[in-house]
N, C-alpha and C positions, 0 to 999 in steps of 0.2 A: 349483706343482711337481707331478710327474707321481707318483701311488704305483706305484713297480711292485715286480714280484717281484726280487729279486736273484737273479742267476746264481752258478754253483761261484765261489769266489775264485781267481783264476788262479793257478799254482804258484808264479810268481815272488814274485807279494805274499805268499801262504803260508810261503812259502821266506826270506824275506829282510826282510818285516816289522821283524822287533823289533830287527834288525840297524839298519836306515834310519833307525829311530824312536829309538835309543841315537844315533846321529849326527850325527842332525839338533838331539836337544836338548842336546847335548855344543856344537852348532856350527850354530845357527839364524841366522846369517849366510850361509851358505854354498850357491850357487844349486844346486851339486853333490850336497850330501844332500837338499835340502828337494824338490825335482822328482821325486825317483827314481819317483816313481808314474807317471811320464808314461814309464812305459814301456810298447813296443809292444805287448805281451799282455795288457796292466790297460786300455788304451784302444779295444783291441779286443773284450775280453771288455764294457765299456762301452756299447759301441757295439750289439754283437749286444742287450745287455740292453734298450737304449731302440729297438729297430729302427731303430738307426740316426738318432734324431730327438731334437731337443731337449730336454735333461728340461723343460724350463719352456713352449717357441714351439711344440714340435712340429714346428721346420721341421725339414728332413731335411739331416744332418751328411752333408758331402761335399762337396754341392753349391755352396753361395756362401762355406763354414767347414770347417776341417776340423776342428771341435769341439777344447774346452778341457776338461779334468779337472777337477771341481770338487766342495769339501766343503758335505756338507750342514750340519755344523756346521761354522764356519770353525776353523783351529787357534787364529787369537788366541784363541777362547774355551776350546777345551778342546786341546792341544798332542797327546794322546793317542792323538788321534783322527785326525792326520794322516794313518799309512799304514794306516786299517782303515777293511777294504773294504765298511762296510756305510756308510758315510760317505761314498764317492766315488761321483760321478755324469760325467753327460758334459753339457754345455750349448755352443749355438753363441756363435760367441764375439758376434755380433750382439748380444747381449741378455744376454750372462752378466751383465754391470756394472749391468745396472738391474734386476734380478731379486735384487739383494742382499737386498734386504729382504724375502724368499720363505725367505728358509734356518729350516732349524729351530732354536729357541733350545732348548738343556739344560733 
């Protein structure tokens, strides 16, 4: 995986965070609370932060993927860490699944 710098956190994650993250573990079934990061402004601010490229392939998100949101620590291990944004990345979705074992352990 790629080190880069993290960009601003977008207002909406800022905004609505610990809202998502009271919801999600109230109702971790639920496809409606647990995705809310895949919204438009948290995957674009993503995207601008990887130029646009893989965190893991470097191949360029757009083109054959239109890239997947993804934790660097997964939530099964730490649930906290779902909607904080120093934890989300962007990865194409070619390669997200075998790049599992790249994520960082706590």
């Amino acid at each position: 995986m790629r080190n880069l710098d993290k960009l601003q956190e977008p207002a909406v994650l800022e905004e609505y965070s610990a809202q998502w993250l009271q919801d999600y573990v109230e109702n971790p079934g639920s496809s409606n609370k647990k995705y809310k990061y895949r919204h438009p402004d948290i995957k674009k601010q993503l995207k601008d932060e990887t130029g646009f490229k893989c965190v893991y392939c470097e191949s360029k998100i757009g083109h054959n993927t239109p890239g997947d949101i993804e934790h660097k620590v997964p939530s099964s291990r730490d649930i906290e860490l779902h909607f904080f944004w120093e934890n989300l990345t962007i990865a194409c979705t070619a390669v997200r699944g075998i790049f599992e074992s790249c994520k960082i352990i706590p």
